[in-house]
matplotlib code that plots the C-alpha trace (Angstrom):
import matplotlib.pyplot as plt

x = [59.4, 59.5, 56.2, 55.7, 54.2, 51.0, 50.3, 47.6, 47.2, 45.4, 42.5, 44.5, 46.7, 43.9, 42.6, 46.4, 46.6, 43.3, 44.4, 47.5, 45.5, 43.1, 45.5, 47.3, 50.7, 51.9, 51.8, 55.9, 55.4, 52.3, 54.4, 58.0, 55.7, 54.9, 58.4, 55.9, 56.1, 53.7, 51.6, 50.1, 49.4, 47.6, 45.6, 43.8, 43.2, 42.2, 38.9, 37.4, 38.7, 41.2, 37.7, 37.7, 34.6, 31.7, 33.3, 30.2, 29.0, 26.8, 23.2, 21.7, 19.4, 21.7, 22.5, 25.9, 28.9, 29.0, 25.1, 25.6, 28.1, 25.5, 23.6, 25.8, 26.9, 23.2, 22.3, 25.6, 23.9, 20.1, 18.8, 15.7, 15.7, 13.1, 15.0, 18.3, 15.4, 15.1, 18.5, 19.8, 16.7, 15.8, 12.6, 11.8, 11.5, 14.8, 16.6, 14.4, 15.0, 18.9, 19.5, 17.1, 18.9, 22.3, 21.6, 20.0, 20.5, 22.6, 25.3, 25.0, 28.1, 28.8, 31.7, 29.9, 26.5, 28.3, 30.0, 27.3, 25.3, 28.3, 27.6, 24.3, 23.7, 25.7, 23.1, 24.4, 21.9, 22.0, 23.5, 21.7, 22.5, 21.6, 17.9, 17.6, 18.9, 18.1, 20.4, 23.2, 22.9, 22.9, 26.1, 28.0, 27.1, 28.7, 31.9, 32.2, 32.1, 35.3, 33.4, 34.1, 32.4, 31.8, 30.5, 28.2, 26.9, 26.6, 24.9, 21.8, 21.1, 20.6, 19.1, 16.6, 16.6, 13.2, 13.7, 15.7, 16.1, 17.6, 20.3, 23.8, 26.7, 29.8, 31.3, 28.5, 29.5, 33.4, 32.3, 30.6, 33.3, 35.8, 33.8, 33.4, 31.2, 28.6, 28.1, 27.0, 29.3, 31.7, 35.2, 36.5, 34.6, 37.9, 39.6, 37.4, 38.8, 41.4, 43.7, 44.6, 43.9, 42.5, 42.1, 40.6, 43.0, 42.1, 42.0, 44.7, 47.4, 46.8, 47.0, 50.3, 51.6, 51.1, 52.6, 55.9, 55.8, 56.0, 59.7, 60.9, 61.3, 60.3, 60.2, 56.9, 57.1, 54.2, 57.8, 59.9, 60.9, 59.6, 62.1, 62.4, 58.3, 58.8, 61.9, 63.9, 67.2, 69.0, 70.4, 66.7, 66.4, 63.7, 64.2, 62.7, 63.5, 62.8, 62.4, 63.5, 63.4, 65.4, 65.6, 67.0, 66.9, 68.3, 67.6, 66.4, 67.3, 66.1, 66.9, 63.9, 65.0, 67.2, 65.5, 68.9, 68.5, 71.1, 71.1, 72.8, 73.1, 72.3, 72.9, 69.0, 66.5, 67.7, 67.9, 71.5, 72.0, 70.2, 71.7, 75.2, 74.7, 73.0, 76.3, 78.2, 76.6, 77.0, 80.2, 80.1, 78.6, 79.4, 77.8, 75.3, 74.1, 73.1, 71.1, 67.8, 66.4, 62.2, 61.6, 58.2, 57.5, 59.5, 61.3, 64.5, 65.4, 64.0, 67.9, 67.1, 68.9, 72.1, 72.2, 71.7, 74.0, 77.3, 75.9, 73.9, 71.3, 68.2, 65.6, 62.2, 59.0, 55.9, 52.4, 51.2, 49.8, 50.8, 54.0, 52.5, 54.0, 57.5, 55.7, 59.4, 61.0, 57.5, 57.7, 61.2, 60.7, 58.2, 60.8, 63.4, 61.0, 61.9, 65.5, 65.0, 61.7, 59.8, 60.4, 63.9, 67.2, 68.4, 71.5, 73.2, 73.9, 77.1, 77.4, 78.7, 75.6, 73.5, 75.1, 74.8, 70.8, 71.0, 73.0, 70.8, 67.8, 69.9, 70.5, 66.9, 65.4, 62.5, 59.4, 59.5, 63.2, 62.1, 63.8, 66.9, 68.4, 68.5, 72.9, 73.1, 70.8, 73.0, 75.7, 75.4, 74.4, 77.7, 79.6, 77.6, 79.2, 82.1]
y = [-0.3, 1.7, 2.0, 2.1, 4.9, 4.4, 4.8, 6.6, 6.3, 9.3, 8.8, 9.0, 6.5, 3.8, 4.4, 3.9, 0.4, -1.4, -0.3, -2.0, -5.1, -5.4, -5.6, -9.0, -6.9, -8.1, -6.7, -6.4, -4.7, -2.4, -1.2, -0.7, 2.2, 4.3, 2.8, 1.0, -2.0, -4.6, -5.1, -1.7, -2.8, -5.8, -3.4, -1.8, -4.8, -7.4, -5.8, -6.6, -10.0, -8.5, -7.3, -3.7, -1.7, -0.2, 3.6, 5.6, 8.3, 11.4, 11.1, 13.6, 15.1, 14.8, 18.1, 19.0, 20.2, 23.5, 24.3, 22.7, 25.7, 28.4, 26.9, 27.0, 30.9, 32.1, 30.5, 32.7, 35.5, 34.5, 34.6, 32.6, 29.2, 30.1, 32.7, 29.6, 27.2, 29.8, 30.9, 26.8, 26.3, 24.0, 23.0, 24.7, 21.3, 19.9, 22.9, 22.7, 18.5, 19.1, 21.5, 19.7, 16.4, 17.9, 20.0, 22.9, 26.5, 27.3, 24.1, 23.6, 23.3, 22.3, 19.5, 17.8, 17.5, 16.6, 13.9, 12.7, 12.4, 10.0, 8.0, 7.4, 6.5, 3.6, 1.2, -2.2, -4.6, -7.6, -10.7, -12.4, -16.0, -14.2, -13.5, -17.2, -19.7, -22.5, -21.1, -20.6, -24.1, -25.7, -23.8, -25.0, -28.4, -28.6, -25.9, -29.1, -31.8, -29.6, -28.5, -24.8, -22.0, -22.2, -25.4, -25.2, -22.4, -23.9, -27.1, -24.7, -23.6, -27.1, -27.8, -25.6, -23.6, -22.2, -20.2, -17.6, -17.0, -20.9, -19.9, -17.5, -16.6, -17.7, -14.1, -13.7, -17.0, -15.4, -12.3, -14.2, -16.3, -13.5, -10.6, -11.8, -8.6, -10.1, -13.5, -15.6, -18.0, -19.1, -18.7, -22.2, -23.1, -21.0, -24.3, -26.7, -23.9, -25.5, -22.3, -21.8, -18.0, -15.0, -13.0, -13.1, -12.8, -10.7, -13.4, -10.8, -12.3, -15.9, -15.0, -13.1, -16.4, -18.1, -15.7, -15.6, -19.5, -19.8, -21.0, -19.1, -21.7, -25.0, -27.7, -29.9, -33.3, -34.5, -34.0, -36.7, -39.3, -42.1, -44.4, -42.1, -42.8, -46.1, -46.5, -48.4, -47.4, -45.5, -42.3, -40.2, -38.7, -37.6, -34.6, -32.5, -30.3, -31.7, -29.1, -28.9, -26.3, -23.1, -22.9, -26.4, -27.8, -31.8, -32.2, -36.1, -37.5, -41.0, -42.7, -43.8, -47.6, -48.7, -46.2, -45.8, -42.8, -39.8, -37.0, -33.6, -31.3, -27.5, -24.4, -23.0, -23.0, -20.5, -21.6, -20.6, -23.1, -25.8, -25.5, -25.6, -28.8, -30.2, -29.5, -31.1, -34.1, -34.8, -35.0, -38.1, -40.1, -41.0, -39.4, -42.1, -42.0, -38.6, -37.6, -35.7, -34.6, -34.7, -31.5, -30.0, -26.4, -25.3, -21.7, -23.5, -24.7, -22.2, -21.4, -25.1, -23.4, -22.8, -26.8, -27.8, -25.6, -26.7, -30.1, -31.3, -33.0, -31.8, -30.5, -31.5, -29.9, -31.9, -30.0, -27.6, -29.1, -32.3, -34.1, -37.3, -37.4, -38.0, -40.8, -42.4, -39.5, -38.7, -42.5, -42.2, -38.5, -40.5, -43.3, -40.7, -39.1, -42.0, -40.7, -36.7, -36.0, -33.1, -30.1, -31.4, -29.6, -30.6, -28.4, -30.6, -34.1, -34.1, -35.4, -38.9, -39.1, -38.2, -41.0, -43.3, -43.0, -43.1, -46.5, -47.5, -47.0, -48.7, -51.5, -52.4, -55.2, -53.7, -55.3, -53.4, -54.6, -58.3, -57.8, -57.1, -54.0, -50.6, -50.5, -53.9, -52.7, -49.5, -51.2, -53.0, -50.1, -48.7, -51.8, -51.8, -48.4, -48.7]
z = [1.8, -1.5, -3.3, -7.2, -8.6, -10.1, -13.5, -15.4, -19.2, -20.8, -22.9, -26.4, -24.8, -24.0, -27.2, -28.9, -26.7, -27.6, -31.1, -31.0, -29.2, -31.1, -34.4, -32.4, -30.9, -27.6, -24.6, -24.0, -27.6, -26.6, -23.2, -24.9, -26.9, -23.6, -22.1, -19.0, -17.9, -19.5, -16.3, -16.7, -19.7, -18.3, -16.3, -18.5, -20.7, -18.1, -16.5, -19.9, -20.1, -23.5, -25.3, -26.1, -24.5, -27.0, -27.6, -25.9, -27.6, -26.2, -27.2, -30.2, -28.0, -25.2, -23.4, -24.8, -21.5, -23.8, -22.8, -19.5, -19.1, -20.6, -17.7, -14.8, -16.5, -16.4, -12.7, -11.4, -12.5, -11.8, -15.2, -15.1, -16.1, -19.1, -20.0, -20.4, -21.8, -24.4, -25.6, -25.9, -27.6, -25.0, -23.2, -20.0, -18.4, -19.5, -17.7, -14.7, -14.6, -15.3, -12.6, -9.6, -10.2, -10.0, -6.5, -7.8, -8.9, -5.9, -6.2, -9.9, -11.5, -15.2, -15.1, -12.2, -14.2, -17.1, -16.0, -13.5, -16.5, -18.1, -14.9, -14.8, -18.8, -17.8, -17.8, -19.2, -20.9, -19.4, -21.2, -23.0, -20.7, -17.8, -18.9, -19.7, -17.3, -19.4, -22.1, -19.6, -18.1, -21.1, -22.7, -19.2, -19.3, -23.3, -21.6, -19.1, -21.8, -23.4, -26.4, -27.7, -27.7, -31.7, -31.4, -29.1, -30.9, -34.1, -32.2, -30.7, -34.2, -35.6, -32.4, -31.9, -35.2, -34.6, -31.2, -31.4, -27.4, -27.4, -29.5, -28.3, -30.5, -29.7, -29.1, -26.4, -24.7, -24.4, -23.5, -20.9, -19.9, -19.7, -18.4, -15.0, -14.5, -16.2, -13.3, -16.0, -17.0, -13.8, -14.3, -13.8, -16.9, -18.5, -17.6, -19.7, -23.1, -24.9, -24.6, -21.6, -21.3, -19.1, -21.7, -25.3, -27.6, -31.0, -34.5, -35.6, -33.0, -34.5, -37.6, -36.9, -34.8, -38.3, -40.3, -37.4, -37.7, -41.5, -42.9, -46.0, -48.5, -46.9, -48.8, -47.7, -47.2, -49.7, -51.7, -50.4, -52.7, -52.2, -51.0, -48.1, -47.3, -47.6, -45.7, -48.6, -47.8, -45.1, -44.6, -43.6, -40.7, -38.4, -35.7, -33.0, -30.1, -26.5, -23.8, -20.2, -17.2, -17.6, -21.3, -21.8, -24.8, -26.6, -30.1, -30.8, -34.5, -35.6, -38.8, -40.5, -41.7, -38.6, -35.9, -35.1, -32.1, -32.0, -28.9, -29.7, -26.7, -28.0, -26.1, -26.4, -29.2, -31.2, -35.1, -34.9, -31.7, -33.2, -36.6, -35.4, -33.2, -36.3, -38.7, -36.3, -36.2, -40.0, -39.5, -37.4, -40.3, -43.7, -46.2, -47.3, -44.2, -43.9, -46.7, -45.9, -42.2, -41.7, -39.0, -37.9, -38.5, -35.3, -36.0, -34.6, -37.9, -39.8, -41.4, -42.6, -45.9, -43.6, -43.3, -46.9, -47.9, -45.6, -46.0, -48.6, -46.2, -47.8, -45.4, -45.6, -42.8, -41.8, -42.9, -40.1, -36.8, -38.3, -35.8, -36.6, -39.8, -38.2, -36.0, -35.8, -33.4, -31.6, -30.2, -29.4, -28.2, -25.2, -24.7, -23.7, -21.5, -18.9, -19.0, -19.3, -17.5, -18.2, -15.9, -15.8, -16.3, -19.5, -19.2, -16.7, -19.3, -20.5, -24.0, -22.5, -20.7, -23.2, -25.5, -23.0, -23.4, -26.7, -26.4, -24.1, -26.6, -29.7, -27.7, -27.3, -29.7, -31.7, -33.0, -36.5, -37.3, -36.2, -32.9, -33.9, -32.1, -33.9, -32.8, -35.1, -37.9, -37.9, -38.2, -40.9, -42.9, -41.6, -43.0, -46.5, -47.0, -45.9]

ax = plt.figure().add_subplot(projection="3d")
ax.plot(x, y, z, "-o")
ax.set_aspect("equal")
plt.show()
């Protein structure tokens, strides 16, 4: 069986990673920089739950590994240890101290007492949830009822604004969710977070997410006329992605006045993919009957000005975090569920199967159109332009 090698980062090199980390890269970016794989990355990020250790500094009155040399140099050749106290402009008892607790004048040796020194300043305070168990109880009952970490913060200071040793910051309840070191906080509260992580993730990286997911000039959809909000004529569209096992994708379009439902296979998610599938499909309908396309702010479409230009449907994106705003295709989007199950292989419906759903779907009597069938109220749009 062939072992990996392990790997060591260097100082500089850890240093270089939290850097990069802490300013919200990824890890396949952080790796492709020492040409590692990302799970070496992973290792030296995880033990600290993604939060980047205090830097430790050596204390001011701290003996230095430059003097703890002059002392190992002036034990080889048995100067006394006054003599040592006297040139570092030490005290006699700091020598004497140093050299007994690091096994005396005949095994002294200067990297050993330097960095056994390193070792034994490591004397964590203890969190402040572990020295009061009221505290910690109360912030896992509130981690059980699926409230953040902020706000259960923010409720101990309205709470209990008097006492300070009631109260915990949010960043101390992370560090004591993801810091398993600390046995405060147990980790299958991680499960009650809304994001499902196992590490903490810098504010950086979500603000870079938003900045990735913004579409160069999107037109919002507080600008749609208004006989597209208030579905006076036909010919608006809503549409969305829905995904499937191994990259499988079906984009979902519903006209706003008939809820007339439209499949179009696509090859992945890529904007090109999606964009393509979408170009073809105007070409299926009249003109009339194609005139603007309601999307969410998915980077699929984000060459939405590729569209407009080969077609003249004008593109229009929900506000952020706001899907609801194409209610149409989100109810249709569960309806199809029944037929393309999530987890599913999307890849293997042929286009005549695919129509065949969506026939299946137009061919239902709906409650908004007075129960007439989205297929006939489609149809007689058809006819009025024809």
């Amino acid at each position: 069986m062939k072992y990996r090698r392990r790997i060591y980062y260097s100082s500089a090199q850890r240093t270089q990673i939290w850097d990069r980390w802490q300013r919200g890269e990824a890890m396949s970016s952080i790796d492709r920089l020492f040409d590692r794989n990302s799970s070496s990355v992973f290792s030296v990020i995880s033990p600290t739950g993604g939060i980047r250790p205090t830097d430790r500094h050596r204390g001011k009155l701290a003996l230095s590994l430059k003097e703890r040399e002059e002392i190992s140099r002036g034990l080889s050749i048995n100067v006394s240890l006054r003599s040592i106290a006297r040139k570092l402009n030490r005290s006699p008892s700091t020598i004497s101290r140093e050299v007994q607790r690091n096994g005396g004048q005949v095994a002294y040796r200067a990297a050993a007492a330097d960095q056994a020194a390193w070792d034994r300043a490591l004397r964590p305070k203890a969190c402040k949830l572990a020295c009061h168990p009221s505290l910690s109880h109360a912030v896992s009952v509130k981690l059980r009822s699926k409230w953040s970490p902020e706000q259960i913060s923010d409720w101990l200071k309205r709470s209990l604004p008097g006492d300070v040793n009631k109260q915990v910051s949010h960043e101390t309840i992370y560090r004591s969710l993801f810091i398993q070191a600390c046995g405060v906080l147990k980790k299958e509260l991680l499960d009650h977070l809304r994001a499902k992580r196992t590490i903490r993730r810098s504010r950086h990286a979500s603000l870079k997410r938003k900045r990735l997911g913004q579409i160069k000039d999107a037109v919002s959809i507080s600008k749609r006329p208004a006989c597209v909000e208030d579905r006076a004529i036909p010919g608006h569209w809503e549409g969305d992605l829905i995904g499937g096992s191994k990259n499988s994708y079906i984009a979902t379009l519903v006209e706003r006045q008939t809820r007339s439902v439209m499949l179009i296979k696509v090859a992945n998610k890529d904007t090109s993919s999606v964009i393509s599938g979408l170009i073809k499909h105007t070409h299926k309908l009249p003109k009339e009957l194609y005139k603007s396309l309601t999307w969410d702010r998915g980077k699929e479409i984000i060459d939405h000005l590729s569209l407009t230009l080969v077609t003249d449907v004008a593109v229009y994106f929900c506000d952020p975090h706001s899907p609801w705003q194409r209610g149409s295709n989100e109810n249709t989007n569960l309806l199809l569920r029944q037929y393309l199950p999530r987890g599913t292989d999307l890849s293997v419906h042929t286009r005549p199967e695919l129509d065949a759903i969506a026939r299946q779907l137009n061919e239902r009597p709906c409650k908004t159109l007075q129960y007439q069938t989205p297929a006939e109220k489609f149809s007689q749009c058809v006819a009025a332009t024809s």
